[in-house]
C-alpha positions in Angstrom: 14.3 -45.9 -38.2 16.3 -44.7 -35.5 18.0 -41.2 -35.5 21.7 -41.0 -35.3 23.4 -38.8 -32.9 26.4 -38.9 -34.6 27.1 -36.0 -36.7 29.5 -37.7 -38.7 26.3 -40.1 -39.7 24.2 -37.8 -40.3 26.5 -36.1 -42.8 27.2 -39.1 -44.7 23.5 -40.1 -44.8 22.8 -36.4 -46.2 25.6 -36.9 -48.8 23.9 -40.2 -49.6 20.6 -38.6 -50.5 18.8 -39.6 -53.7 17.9 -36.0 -55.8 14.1 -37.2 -55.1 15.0 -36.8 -51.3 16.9 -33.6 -51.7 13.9 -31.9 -53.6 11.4 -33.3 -50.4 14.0 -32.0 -48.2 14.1 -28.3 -50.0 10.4 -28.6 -49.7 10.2 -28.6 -46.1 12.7 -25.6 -46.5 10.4 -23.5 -49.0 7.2 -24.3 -46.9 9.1 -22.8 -44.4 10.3 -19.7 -46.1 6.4 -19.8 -47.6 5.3 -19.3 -43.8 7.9 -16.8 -42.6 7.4 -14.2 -46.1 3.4 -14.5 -45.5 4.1 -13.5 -41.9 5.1 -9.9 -42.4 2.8 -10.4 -46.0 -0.1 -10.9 -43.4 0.3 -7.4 -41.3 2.3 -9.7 -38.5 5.7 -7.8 -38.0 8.8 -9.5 -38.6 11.0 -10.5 -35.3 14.6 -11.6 -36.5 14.9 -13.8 -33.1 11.9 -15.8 -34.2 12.5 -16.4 -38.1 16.2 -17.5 -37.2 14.5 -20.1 -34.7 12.5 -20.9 -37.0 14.8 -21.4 -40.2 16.8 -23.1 -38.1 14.0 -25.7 -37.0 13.6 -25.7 -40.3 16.9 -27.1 -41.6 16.8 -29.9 -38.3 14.0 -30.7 -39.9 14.9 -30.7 -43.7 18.4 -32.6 -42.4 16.5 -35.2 -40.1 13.1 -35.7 -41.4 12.9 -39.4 -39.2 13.3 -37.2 -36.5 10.7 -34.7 -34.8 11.6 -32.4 -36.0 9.1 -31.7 -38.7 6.2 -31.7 -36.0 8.4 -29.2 -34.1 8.6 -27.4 -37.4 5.1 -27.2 -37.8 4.4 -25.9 -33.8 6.9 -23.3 -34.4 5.6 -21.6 -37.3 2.0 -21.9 -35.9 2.8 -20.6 -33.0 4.7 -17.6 -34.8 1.6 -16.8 -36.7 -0.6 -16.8 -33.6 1.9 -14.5 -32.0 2.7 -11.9 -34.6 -0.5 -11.5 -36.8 -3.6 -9.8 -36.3 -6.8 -11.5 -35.9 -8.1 -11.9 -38.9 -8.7 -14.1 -42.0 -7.3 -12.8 -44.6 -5.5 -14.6 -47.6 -2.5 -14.9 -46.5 -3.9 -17.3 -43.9 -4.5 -19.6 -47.1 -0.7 -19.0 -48.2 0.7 -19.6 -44.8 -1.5 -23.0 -44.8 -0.2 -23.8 -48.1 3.3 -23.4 -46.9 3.1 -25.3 -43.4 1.3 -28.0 -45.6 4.4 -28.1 -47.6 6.4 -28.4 -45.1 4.7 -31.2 -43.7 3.9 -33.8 -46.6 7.7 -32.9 -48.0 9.1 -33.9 -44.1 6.7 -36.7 -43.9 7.6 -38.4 -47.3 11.6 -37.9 -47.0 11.0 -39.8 -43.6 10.2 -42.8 -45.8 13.1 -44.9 -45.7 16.9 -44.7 -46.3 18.6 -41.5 -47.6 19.1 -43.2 -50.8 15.6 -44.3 -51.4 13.3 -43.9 -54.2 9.4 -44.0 -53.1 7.2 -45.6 -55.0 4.5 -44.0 -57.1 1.8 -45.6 -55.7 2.8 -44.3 -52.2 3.1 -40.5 -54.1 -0.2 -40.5 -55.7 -1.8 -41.5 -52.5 -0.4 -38.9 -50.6 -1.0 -36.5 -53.6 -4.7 -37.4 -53.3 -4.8 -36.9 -49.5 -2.9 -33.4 -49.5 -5.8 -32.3 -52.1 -8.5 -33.6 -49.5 -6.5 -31.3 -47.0 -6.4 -28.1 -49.6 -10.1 -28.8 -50.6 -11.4 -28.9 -46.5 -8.9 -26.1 -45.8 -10.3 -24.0 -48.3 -13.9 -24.7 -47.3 -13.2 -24.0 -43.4 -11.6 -20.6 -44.5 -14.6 -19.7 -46.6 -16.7 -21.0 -43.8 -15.2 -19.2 -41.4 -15.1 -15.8 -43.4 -19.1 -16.4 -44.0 -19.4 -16.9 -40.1 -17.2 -13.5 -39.9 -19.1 -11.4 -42.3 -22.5 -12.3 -40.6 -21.0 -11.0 -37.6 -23.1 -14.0 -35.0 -22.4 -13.7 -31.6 -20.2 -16.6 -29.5 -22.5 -19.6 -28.9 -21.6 -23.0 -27.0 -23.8 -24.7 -28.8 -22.4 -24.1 -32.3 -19.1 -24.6 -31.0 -19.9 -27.9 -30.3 -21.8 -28.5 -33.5 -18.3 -27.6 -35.3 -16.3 -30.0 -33.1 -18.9 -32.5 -33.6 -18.6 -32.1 -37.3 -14.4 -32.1 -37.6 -15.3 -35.2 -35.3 -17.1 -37.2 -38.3 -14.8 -35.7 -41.0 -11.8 -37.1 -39.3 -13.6 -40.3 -38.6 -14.7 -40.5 -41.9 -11.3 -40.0 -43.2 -9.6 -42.3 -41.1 -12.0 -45.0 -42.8 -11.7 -43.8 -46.1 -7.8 -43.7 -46.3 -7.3 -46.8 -44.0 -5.8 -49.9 -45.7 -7.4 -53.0 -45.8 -5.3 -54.8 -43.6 -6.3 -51.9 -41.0 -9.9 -52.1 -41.9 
């Protein structure tokens, strides 16, 4: 799907949204909002030029989800927490996570076809299944980290690598497991 440039088109394609889109779309706005309140939540002070940027990446990306904007989205609000909170793992790290994770499977599923379009349950239960696989192995790395944090080990190449070497397989072992069988 190609995105118009026409504002005029994009207008009428927004008007034309089915209330199944609008709700994705308002999700990509919420996990948004999620990200920007756990910010401040998080010890990270609040800058007004930043949040503005990034609401308004936000609504591109709410308006145009066939666009990239969504993956813009999801820079922008990582690279806002990196910049404005404190090293250090706290919980809000698992709200902020939650909320860019929102963002993302809402902006990915509204990108699925026309406006108007309906998706198929099939097509929401698998993503349902794969955003718990993301919760599940986001909530173990934060616990794994916070473990590796408490015990207070000093830097080390080699368990670096081990880790890399490790998210290596899971992602391998993911892209078998989710992989269609005409991909297979």
């Amino acid at each position: 799907m190609s995105v118009s440039r026409d504002a005029g088109d994009l207008l009428d394609r927004i008007a034309q949204t089915s209330g199944q889109q609008r709700l994705l779309r308002l999700g990509v706005l919420a996990g948004a909002g999620v990200v920007l309140v756990a910010i401040p939540s998080a010890g990270g002070g609040f800058h007004l030029l930043l949040s503005l940027i990034a609401l308004l990446v936000a609504l591109l990306a709410a308006m145009m989800p066939e666009s990239h904007a969504g993956a813009v989205l999801l820079v922008t609000l990582g690279l806002y927490w990196v910049v404005l909170v404190p090293q250090h793992l706290g919980a809000w790290l698992l709200v902020a996570a939650a909320g860019m994770g929102l963002a993302h499977l809402c902006a990915t599923l509204a990108s699925y076809g026309p406006a108007g379009h309906h998706l198929d349950p099939v097509l929401l239960r698998t993503w349902g299944r794969r955003a718990w696989v993301a919760v599940v192995a986001t909530i173990a790395v934060w616990l794994l980290t916070g473990l590796l944090d408490f015990l207070d080990l000093p830097p080390s190449r080699f368990a670096l690598g081990a880790a890399l070497l490790v998210l290596l397989g899971w992602v391998a072992y993911l892209s078998v497991r989710f992989a269609s069988p005409k991909e297979r």
